[in-house]
C-alpha positions as CSV (number, residue, x, y, z in Angstrom):
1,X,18.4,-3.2,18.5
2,X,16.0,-0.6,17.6
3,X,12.6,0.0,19.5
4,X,10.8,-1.5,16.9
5,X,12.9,-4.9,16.9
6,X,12.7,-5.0,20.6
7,X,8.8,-5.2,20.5
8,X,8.9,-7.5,17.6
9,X,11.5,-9.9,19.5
10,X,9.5,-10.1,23.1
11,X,5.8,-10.4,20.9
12,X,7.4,-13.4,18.8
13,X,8.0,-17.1,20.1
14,X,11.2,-18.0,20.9
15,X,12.0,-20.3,17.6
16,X,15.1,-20.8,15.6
17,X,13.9,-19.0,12.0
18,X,12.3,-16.0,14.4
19,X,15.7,-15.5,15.4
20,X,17.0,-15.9,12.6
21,X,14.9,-13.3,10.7
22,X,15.3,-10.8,14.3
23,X,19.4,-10.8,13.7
24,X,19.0,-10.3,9.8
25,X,16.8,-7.5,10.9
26,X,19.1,-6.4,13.4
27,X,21.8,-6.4,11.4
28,X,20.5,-4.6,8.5
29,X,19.0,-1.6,11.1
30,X,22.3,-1.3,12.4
31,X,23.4,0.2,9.0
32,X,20.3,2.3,8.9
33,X,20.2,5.6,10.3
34,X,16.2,5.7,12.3
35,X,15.7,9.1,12.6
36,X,16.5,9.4,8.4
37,X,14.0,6.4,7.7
38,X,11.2,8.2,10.2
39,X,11.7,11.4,8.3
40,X,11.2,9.4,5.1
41,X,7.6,7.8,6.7
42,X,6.3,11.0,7.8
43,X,7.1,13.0,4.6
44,X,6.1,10.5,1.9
45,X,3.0,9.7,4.5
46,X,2.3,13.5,4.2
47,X,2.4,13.2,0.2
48,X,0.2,10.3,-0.3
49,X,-2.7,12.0,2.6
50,X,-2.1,15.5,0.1
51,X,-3.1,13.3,-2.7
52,X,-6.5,11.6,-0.8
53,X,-5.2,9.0,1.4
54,X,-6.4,9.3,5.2
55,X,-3.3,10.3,7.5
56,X,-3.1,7.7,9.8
57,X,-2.9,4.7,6.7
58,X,-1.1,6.8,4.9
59,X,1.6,6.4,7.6
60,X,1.1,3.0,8.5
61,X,1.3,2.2,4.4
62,X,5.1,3.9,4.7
63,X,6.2,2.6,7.5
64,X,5.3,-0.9,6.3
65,X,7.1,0.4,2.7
66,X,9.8,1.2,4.8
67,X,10.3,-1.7,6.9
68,X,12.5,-4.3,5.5
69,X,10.6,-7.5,5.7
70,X,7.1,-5.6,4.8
71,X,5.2,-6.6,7.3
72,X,4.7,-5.4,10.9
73,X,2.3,-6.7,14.1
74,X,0.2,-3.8,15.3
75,X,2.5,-3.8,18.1
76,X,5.6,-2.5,15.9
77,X,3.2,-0.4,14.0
78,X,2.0,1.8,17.3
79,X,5.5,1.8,18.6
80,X,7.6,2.8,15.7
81,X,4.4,5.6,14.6
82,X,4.2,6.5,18.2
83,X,0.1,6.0,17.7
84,X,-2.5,3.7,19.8
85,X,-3.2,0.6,18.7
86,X,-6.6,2.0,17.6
87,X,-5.2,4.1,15.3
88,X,-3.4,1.3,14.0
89,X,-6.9,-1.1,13.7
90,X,-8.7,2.1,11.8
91,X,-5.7,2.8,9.4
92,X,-5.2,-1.1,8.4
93,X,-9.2,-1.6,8.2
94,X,-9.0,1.1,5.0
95,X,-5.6,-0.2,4.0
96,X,-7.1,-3.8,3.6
97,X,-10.0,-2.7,1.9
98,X,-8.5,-0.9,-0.5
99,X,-5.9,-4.1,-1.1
100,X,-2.9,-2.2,-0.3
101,X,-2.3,-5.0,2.9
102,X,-3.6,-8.3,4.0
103,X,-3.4,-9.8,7.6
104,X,-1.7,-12.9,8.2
105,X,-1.5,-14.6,11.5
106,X,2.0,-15.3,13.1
107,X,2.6,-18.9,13.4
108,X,1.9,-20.2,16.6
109,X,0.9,-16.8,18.1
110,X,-2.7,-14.7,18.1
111,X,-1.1,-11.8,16.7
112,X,-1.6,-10.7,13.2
113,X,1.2,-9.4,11.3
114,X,0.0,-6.6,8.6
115,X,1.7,-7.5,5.2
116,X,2.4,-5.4,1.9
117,X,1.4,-7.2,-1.2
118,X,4.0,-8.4,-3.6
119,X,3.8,-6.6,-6.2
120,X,2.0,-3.5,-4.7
121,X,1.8,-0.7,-7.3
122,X,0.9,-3.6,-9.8
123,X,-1.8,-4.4,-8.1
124,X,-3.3,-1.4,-7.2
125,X,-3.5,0.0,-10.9
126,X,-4.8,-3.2,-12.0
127,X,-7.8,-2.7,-9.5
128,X,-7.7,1.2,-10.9
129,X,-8.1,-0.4,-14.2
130,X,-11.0,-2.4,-13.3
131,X,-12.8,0.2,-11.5
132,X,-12.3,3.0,-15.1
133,X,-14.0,-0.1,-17.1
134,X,-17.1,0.4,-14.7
135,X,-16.4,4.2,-14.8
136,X,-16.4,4.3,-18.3
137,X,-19.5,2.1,-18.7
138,X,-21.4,4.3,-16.1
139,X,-20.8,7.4,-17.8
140,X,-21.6,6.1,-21.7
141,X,-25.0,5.0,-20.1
142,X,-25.3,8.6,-18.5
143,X,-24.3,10.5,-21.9
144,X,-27.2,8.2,-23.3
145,X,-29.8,9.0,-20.8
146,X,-28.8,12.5,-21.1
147,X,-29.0,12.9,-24.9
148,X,-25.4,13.1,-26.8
149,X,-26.2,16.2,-28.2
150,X,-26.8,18.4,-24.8
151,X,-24.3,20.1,-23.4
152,X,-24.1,17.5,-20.3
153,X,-24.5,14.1,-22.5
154,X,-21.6,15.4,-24.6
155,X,-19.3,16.5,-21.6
156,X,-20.0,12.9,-20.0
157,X,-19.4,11.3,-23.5
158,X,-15.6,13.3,-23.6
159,X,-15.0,11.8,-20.1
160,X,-16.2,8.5,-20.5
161,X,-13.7,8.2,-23.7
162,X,-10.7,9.7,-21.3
163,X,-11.0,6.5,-19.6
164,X,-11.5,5.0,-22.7
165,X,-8.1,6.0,-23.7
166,X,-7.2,6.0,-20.1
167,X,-7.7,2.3,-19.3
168,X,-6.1,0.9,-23.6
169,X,-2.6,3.0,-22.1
170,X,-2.5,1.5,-18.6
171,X,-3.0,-1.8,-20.4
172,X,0.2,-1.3,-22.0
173,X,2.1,1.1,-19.7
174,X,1.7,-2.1,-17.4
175,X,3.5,-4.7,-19.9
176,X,6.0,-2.2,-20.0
177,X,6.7,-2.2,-16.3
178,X,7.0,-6.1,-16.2
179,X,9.2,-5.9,-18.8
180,X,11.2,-3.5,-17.4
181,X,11.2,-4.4,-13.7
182,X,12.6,-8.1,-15.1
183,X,15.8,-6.1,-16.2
184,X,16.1,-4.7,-13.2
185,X,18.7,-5.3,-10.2
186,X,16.4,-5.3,-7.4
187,X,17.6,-7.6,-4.7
């Protein structure tokens, strides 16, 4: 049993499906090699704070990707990340506010377990899209205060059609991803 599972199994009450989910879990981290999967976190954690993320979510958000049921307790989280607990409260406050997790509370327990959404990328470019639509309204009002033929009104004018554009191929590069994620074999 790894570290992680170890935590997970003294935290949890002592009932039949816990178990049950502890030995799946077991079973399939037996087959996994840890220090491969912590190499994974910390490198794809590294990517997403290169591309604006702050570090600690950013490693948090990997190691729940990375965790088979996609959900861990704060507990698991500080163990497996080797981080304090407050690092763990900071990086799941801006996770949950930017709707990449939610908190659910383990039955019977105080403890809150922090939980990818299904559907994850999804759902964050859908939010992307809605926040281009207000973009894109913003910056048509700003190209009219500014006059559409001055050298600003016109730049602002260009960007608010990029999301124009932007937001009608999202629309349909989404469909497309339903469609093909039904034909795939992801078990």
């Amino acid at each position: 049993m790894t570290d992680m599972e170890t935590a997970a199994a003294a935290a949890a009450p002592a009932t039949t499906a816990t178990t049950a989910t502890t030995t799946a879990t077991a079973a399939a981290d037996a087959a996994r090699d840890e220090e491969a999967v912590s190499r994974f976190v910390e490198r794809f954690a590294a990517q997403l704070t290169e591309a604006g993320m702050q570090r600690m979510a950013s490693r948090v958000f990997a190691a729940l990707l990375a965790s088979d049921g996609g959900a861990l307790t704060s507990a698991e989280l500080s163990l497996a990340l080797q981080i304090s607990p407050a690092a763990v409260s900071g990086a799941v406050g801006y996770l949950t506010q930017v709707n990449m997790v939610s908190r659910e509370r383990e039955p019977g327990s105080r403890r809150d377990r922090y939980v990818l959404h299904n559907e994850l990328w999804y759902e964050t470019f859908t939010r992307r899209d809605q926040i281009l639509t207000l973009w894109e309204k913003t910056l048509r009002d700003g190209a009219v205060s500014l006059g559409p033929d001055t050298p600003a009104g016109s730049r602002i004018a260009e960007t608010a059609a990029f999301f124009e554009f932007l937001q009608g191929e999202m629309l349909g590069l989404l469909d497309r991803w339903r469609t093909h994620r039904a034909t795939l074999d992801l078990s």
